[in-house]
PyMOL Python script that loads the backbone (N, CA, C, O; Angstrom):
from pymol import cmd

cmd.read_pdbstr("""\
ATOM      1  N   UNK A   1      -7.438  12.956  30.166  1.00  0.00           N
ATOM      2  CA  UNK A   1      -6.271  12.334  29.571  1.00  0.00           C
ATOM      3  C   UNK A   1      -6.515  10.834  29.439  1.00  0.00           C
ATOM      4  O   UNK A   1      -6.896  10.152  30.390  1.00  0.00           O
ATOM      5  N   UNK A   2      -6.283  10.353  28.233  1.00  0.00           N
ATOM      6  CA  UNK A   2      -6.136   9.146  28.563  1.00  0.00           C
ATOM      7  C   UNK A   2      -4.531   8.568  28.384  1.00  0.00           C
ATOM      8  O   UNK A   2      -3.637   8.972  27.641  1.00  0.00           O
ATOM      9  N   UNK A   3      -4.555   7.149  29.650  1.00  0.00           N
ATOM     10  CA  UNK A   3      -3.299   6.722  29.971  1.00  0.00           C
ATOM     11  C   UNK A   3      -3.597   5.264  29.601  1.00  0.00           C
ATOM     12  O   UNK A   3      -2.859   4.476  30.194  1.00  0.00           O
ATOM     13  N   UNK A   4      -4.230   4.866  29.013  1.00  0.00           N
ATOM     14  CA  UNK A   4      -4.403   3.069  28.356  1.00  0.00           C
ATOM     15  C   UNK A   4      -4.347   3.437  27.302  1.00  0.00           C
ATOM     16  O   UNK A   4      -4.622   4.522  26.790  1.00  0.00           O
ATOM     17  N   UNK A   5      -3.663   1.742  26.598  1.00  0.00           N
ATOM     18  CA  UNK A   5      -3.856   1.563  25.222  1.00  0.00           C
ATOM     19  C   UNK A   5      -5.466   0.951  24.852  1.00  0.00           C
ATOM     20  O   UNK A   5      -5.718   0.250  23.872  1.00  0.00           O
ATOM     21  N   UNK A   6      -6.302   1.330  25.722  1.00  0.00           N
ATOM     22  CA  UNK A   6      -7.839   0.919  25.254  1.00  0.00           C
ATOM     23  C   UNK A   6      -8.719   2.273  24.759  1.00  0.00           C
ATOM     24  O   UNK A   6      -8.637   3.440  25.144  1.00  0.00           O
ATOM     25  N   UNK A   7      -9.476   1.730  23.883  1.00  0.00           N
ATOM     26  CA  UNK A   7     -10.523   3.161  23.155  1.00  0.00           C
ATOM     27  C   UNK A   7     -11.447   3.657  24.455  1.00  0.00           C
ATOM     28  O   UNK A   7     -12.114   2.798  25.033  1.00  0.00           O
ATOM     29  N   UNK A   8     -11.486   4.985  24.897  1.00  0.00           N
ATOM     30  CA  UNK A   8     -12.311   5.539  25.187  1.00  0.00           C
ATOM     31  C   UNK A   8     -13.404   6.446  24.491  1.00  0.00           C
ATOM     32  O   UNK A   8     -13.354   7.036  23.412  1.00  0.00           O
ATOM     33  N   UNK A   9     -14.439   6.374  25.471  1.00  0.00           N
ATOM     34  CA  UNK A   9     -15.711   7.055  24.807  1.00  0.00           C
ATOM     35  C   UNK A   9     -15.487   8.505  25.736  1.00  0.00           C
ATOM     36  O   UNK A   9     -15.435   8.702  26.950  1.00  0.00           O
ATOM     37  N   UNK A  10     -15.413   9.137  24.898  1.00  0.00           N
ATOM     38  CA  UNK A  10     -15.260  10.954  25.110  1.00  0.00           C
ATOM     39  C   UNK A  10     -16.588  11.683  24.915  1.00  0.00           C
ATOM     40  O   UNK A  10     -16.873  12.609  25.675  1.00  0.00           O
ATOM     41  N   UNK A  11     -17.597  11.231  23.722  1.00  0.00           N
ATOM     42  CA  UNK A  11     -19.052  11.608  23.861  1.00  0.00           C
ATOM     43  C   UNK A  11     -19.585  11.322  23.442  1.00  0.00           C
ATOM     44  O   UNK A  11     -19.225  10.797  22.388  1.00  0.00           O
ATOM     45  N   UNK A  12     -20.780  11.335  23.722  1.00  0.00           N
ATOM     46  CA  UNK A  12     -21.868  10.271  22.716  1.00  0.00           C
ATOM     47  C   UNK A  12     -21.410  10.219  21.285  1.00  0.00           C
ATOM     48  O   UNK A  12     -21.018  11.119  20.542  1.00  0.00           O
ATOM     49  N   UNK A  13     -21.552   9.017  21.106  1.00  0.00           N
ATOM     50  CA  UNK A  13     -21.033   8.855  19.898  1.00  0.00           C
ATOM     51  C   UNK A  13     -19.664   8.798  19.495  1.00  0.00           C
ATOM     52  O   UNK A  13     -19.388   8.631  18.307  1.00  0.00           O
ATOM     53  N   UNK A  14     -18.909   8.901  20.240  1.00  0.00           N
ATOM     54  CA  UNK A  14     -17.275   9.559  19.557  1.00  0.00           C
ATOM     55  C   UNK A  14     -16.357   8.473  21.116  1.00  0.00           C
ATOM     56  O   UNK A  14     -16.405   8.771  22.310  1.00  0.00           O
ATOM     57  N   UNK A  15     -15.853   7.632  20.678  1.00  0.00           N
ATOM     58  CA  UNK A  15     -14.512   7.115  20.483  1.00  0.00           C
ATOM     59  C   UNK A  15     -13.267   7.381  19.973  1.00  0.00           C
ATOM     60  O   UNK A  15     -12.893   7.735  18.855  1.00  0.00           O
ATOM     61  N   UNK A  16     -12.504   7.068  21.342  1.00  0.00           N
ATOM     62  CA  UNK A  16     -11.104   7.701  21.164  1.00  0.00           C
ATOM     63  C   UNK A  16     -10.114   6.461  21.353  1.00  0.00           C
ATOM     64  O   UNK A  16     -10.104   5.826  22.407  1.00  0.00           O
ATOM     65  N   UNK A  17      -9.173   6.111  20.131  1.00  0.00           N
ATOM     66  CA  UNK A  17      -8.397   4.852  20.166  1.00  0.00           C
ATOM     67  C   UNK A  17      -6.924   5.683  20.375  1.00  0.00           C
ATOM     68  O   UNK A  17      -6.592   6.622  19.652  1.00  0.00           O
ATOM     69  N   UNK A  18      -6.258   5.254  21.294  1.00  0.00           N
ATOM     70  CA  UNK A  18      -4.990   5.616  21.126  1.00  0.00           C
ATOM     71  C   UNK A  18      -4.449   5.332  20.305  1.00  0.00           C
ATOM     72  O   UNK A  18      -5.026   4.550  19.549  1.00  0.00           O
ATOM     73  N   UNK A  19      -3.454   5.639  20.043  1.00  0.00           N
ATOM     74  CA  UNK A  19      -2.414   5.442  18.724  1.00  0.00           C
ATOM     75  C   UNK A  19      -1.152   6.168  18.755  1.00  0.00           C
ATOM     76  O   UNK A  19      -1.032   7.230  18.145  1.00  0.00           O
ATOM     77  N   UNK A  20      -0.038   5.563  19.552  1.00  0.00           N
ATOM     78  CA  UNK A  20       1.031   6.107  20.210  1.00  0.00           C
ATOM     79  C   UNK A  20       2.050   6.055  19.026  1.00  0.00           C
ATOM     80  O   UNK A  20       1.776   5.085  18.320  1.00  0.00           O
ATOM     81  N   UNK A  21       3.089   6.726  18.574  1.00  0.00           N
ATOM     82  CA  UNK A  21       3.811   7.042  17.198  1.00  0.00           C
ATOM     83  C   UNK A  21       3.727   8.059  16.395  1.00  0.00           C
ATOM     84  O   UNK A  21       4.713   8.355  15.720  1.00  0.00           O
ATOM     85  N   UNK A  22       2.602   8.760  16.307  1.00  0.00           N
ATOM     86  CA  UNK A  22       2.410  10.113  15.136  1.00  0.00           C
ATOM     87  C   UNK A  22       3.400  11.203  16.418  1.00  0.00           C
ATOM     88  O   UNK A  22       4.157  12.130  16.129  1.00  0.00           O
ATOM     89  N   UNK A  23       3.127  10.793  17.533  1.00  0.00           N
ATOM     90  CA  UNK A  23       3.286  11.782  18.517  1.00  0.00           C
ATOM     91  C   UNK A  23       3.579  10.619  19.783  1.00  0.00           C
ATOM     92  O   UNK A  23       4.112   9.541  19.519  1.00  0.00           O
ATOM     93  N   UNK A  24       3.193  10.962  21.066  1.00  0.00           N
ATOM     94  CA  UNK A  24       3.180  10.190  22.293  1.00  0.00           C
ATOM     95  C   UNK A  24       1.898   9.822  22.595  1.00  0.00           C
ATOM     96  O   UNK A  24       1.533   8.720  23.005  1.00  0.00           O
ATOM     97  N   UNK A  25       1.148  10.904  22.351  1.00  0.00           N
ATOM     98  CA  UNK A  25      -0.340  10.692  22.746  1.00  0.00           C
ATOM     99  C   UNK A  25      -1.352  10.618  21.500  1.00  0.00           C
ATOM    100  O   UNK A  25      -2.563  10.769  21.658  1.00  0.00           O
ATOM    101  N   UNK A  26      -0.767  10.377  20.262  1.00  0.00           N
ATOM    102  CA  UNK A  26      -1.727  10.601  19.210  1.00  0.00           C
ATOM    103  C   UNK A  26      -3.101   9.648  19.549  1.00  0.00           C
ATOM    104  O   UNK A  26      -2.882   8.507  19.955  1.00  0.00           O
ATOM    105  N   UNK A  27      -4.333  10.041  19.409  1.00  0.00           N
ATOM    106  CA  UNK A  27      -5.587   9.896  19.519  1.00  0.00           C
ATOM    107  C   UNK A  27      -6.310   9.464  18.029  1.00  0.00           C
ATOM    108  O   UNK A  27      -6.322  10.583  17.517  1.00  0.00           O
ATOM    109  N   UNK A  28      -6.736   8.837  17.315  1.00  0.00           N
ATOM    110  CA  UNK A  28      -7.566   9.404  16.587  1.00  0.00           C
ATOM    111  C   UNK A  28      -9.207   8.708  16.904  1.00  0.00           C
ATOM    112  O   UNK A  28      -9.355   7.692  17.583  1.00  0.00           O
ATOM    113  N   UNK A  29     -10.193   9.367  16.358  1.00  0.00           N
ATOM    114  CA  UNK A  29     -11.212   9.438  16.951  1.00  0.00           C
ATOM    115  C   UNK A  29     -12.223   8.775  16.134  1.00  0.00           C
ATOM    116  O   UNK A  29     -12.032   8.993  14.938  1.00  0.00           O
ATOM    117  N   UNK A  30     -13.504   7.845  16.442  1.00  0.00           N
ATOM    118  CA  UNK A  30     -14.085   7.459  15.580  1.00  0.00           C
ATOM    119  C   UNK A  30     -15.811   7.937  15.854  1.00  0.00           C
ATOM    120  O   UNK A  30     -16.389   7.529  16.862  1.00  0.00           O
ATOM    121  N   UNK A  31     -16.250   8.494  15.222  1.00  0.00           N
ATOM    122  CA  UNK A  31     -17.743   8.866  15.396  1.00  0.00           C
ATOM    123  C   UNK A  31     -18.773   8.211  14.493  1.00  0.00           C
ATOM    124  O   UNK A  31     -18.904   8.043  13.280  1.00  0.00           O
ATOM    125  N   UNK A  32     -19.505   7.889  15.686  1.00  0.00           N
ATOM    126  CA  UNK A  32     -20.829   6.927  15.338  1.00  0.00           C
ATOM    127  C   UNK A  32     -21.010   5.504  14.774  1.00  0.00           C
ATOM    128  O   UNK A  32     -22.066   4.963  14.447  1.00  0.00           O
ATOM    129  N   UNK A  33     -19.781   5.024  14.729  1.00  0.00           N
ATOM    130  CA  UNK A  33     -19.028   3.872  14.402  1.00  0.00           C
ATOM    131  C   UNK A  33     -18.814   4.128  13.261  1.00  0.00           C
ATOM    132  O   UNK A  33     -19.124   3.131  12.609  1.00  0.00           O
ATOM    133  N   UNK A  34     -18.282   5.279  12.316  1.00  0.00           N
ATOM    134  CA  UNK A  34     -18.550   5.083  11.079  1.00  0.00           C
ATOM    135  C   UNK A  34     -17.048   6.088  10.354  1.00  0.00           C
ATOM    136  O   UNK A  34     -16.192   5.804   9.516  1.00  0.00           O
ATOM    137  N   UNK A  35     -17.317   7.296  11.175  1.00  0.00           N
ATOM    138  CA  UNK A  35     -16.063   8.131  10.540  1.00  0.00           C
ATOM    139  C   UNK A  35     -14.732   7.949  11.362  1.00  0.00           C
ATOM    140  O   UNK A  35     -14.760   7.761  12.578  1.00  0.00           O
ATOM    141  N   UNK A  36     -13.817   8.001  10.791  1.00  0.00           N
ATOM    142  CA  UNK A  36     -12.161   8.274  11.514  1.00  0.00           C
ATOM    143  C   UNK A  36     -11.668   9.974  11.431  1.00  0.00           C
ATOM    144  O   UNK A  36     -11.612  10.714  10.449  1.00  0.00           O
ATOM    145  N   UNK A  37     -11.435  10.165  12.472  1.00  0.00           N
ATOM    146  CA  UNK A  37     -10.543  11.478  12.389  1.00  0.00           C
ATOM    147  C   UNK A  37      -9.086  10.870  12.932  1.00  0.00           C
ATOM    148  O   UNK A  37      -8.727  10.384  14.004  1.00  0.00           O
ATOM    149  N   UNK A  38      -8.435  11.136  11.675  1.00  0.00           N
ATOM    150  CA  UNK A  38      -6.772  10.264  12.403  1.00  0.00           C
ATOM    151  C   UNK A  38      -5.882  11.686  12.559  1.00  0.00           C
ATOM    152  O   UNK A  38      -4.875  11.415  13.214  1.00  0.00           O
ATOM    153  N   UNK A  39      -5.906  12.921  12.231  1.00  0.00           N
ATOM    154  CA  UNK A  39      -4.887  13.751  11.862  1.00  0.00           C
ATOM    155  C   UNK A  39      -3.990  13.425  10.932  1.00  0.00           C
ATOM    156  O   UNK A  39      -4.340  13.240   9.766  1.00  0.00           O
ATOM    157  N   UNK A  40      -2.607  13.305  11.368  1.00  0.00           N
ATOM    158  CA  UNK A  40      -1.244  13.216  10.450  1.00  0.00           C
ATOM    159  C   UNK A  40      -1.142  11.434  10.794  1.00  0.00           C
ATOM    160  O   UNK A  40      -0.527  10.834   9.913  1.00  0.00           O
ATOM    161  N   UNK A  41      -1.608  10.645  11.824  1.00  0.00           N
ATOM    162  CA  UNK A  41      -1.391   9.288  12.193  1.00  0.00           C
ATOM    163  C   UNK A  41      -1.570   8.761  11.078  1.00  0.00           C
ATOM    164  O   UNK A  41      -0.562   8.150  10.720  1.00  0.00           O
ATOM    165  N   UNK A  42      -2.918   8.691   9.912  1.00  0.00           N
ATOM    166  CA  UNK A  42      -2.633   7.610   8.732  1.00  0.00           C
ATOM    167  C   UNK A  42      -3.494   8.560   7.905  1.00  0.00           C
ATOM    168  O   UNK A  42      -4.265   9.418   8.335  1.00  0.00           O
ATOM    169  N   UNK A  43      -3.241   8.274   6.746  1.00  0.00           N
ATOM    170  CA  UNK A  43      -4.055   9.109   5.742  1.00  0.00           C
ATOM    171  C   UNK A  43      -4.497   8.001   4.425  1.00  0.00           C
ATOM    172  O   UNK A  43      -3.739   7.060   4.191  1.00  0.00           O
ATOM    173  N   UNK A  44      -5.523   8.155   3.759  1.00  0.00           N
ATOM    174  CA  UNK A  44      -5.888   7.564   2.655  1.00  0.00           C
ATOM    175  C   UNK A  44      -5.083   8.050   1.499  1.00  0.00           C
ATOM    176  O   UNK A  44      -5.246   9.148   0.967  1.00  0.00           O
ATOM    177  N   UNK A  45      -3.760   6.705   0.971  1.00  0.00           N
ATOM    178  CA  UNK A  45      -3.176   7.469  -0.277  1.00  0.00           C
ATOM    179  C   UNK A  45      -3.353   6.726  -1.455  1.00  0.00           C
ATOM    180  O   UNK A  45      -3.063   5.552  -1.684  1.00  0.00           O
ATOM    181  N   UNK A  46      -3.931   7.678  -2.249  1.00  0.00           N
ATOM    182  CA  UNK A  46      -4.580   7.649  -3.632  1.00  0.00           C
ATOM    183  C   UNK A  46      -3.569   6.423  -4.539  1.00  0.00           C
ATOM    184  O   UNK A  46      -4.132   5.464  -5.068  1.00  0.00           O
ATOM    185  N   UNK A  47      -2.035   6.606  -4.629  1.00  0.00           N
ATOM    186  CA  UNK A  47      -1.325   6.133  -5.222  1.00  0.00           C
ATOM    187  C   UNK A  47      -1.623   4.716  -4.871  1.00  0.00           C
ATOM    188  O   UNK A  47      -2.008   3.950  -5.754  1.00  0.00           O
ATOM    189  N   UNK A  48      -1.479   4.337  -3.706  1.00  0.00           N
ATOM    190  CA  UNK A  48      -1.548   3.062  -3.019  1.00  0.00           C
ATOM    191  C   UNK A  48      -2.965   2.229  -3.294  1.00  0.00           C
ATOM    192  O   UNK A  48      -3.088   1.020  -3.496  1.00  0.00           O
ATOM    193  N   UNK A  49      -4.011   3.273  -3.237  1.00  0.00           N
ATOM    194  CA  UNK A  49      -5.601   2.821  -3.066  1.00  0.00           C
ATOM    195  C   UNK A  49      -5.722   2.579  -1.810  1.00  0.00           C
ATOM    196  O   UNK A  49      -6.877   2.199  -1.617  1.00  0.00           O
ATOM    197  N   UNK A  50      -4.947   2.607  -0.559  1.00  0.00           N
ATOM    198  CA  UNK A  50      -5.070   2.074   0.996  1.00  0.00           C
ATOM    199  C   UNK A  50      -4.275   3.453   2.111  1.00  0.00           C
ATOM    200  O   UNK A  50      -3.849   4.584   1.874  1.00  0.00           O
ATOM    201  N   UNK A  51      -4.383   2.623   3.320  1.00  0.00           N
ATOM    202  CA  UNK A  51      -4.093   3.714   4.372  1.00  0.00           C
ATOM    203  C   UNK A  51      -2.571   3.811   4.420  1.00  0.00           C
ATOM    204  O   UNK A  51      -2.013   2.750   4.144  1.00  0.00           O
ATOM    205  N   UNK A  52      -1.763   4.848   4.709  1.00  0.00           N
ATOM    206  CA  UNK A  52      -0.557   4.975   4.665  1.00  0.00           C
ATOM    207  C   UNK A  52      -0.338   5.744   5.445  1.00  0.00           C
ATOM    208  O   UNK A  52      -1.185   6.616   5.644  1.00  0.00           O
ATOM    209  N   UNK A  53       1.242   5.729   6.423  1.00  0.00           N
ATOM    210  CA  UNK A  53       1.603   6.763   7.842  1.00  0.00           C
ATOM    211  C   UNK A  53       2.424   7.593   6.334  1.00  0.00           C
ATOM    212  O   UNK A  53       2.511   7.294   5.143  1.00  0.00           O
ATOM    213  N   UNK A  54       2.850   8.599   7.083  1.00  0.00           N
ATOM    214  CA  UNK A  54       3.644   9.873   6.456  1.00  0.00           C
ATOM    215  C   UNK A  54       5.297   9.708   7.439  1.00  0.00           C
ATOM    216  O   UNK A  54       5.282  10.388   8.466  1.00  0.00           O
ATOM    217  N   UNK A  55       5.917   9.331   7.327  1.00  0.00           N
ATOM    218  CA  UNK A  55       7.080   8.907   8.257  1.00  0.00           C
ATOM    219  C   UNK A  55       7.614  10.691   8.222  1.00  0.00           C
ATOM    220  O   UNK A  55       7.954  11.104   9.330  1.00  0.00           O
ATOM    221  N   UNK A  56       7.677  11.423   7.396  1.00  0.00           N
ATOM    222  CA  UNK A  56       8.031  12.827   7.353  1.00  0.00           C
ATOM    223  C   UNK A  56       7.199  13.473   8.385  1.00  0.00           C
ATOM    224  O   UNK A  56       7.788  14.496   8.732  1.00  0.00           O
ATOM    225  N   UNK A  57       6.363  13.366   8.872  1.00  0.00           N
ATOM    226  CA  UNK A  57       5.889  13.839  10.242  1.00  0.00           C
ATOM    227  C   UNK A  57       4.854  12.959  11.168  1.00  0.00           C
ATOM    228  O   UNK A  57       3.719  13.129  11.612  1.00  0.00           O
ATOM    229  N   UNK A  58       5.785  11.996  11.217  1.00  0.00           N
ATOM    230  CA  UNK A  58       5.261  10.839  12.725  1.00  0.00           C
ATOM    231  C   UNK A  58       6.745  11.229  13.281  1.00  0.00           C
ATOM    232  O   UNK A  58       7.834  10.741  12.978  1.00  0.00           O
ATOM    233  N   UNK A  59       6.361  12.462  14.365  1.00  0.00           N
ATOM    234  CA  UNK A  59       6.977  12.885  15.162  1.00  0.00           C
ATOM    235  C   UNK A  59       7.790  12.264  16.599  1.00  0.00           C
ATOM    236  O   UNK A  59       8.749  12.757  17.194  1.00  0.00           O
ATOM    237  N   UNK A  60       7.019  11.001  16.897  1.00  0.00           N
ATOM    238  CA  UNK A  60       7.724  10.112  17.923  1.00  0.00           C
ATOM    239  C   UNK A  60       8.629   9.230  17.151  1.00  0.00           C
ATOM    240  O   UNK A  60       9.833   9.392  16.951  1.00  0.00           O
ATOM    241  N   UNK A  61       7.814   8.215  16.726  1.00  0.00           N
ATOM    242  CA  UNK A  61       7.994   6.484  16.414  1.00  0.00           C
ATOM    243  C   UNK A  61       7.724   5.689  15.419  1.00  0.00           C
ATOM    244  O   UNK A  61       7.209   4.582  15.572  1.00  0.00           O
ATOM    245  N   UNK A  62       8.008   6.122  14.450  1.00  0.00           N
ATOM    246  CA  UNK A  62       7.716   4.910  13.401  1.00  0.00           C
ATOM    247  C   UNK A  62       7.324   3.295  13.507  1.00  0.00           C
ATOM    248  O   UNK A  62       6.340   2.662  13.124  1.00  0.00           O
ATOM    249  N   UNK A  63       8.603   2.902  14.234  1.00  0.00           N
ATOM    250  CA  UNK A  63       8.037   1.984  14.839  1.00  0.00           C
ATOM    251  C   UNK A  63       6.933   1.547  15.946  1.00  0.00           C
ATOM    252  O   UNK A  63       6.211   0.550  15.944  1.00  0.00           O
ATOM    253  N   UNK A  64       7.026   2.621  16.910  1.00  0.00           N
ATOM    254  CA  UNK A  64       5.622   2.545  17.760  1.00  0.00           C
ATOM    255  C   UNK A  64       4.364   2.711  16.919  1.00  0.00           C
ATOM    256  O   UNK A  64       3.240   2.362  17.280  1.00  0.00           O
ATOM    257  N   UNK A  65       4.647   3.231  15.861  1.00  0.00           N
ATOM    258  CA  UNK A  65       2.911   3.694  15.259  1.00  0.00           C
ATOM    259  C   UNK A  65       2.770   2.600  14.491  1.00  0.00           C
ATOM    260  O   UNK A  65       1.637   2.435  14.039  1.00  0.00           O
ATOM    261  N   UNK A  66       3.756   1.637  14.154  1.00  0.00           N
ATOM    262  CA  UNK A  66       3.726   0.470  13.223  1.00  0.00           C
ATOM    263  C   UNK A  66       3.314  -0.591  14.302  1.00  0.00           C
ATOM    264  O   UNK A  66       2.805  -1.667  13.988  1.00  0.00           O
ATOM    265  N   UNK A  67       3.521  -0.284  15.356  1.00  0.00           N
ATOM    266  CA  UNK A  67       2.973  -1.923  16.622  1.00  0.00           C
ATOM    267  C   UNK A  67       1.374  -0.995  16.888  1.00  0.00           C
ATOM    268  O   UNK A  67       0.407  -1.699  16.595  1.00  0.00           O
ATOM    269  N   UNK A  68       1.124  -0.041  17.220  1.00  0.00           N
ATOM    270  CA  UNK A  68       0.109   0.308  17.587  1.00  0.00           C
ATOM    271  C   UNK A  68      -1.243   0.190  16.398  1.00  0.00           C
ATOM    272  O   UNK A  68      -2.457   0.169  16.601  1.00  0.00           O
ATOM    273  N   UNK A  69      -0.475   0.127  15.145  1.00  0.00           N
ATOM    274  CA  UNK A  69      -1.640   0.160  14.223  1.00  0.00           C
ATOM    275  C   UNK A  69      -2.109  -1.406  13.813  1.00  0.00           C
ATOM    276  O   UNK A  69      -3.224  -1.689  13.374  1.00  0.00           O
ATOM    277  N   UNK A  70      -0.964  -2.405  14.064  1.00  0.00           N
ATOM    278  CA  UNK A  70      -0.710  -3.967  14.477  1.00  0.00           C
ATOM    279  C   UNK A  70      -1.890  -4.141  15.513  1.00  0.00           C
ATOM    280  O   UNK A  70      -2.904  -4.773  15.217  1.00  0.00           O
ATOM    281  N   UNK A  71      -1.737  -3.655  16.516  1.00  0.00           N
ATOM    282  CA  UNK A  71      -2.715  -3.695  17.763  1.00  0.00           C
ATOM    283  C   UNK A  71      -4.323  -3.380  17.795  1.00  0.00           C
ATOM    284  O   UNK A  71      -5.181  -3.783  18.580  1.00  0.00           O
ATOM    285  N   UNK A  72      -4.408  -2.632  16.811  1.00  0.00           N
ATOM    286  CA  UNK A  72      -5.890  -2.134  17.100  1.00  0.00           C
ATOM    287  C   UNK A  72      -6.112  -2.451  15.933  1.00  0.00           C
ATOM    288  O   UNK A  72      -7.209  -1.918  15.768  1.00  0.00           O
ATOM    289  N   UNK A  73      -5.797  -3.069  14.740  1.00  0.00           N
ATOM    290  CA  UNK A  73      -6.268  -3.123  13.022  1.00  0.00           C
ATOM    291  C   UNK A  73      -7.534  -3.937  13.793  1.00  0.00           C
ATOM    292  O   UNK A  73      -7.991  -2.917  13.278  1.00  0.00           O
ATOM    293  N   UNK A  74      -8.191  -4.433  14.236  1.00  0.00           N
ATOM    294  CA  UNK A  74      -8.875  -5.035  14.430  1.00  0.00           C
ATOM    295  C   UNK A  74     -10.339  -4.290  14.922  1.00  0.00           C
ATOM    296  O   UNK A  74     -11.519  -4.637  14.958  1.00  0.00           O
ATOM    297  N   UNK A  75      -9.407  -2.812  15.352  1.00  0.00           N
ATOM    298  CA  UNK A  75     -10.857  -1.789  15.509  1.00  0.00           C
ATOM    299  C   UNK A  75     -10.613  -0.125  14.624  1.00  0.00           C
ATOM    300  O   UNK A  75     -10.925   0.983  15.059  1.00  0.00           O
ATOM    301  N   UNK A  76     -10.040  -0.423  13.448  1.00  0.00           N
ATOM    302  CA  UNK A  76     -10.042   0.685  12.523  1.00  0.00           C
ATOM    303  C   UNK A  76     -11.056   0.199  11.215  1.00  0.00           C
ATOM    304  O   UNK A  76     -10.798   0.486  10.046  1.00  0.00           O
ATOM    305  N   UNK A  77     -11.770  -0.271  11.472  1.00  0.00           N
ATOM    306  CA  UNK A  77     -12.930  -0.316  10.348  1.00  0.00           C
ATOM    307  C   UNK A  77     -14.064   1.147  10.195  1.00  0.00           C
ATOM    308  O   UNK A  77     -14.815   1.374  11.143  1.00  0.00           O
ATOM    309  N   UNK A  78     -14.085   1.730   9.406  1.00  0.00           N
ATOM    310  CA  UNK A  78     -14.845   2.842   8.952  1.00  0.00           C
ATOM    311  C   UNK A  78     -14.823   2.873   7.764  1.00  0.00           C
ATOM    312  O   UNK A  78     -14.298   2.058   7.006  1.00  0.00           O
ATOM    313  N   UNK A  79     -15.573   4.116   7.434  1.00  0.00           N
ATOM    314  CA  UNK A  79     -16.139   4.527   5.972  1.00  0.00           C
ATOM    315  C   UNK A  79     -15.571   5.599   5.446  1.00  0.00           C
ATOM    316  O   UNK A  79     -15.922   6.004   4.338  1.00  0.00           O
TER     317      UNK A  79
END
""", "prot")
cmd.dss("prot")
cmd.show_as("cartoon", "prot")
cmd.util.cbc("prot")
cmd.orient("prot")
């Protein structure tokens, strides 16, 4: 489990950033410094050209997932 708002390493290669708002414990995961697995937390929308939450199923917090994504923009860089 993780209980910090800091990224853990789960396995070679694969980083786990919290990201509290899609859910309580939403996770999403980054492998090899390069890919994101976010689930439902943010998705790439076409309309926009950029990353966007789905407020229709961020099941906790809108606002928590809006401070948490504030918090870590600084380690969501991928491809």
């Amino acid at each position: 489990m993780i209980r910090d708002a800091e990224p853990v390493t789960v396995a070679d290669g694969v980083i786990a950033h919290p990201l509290t708002g899609h859910t309580r414990g939403s996770v999403p995961f980054l492998v090899d410094e390069r890919y994101r697995f976010t689930g439902d937390s943010v998705y790439w929308s076409r309309e926009l050209g950029d990353l966007e939450i789905a407020e229709t199923v961020t099941w906790y917090s809108v606002e928590l997932l809006a401070e948490s994504l504030a918090a870590s923009v600084g380690r969501l860089r991928f491809e």
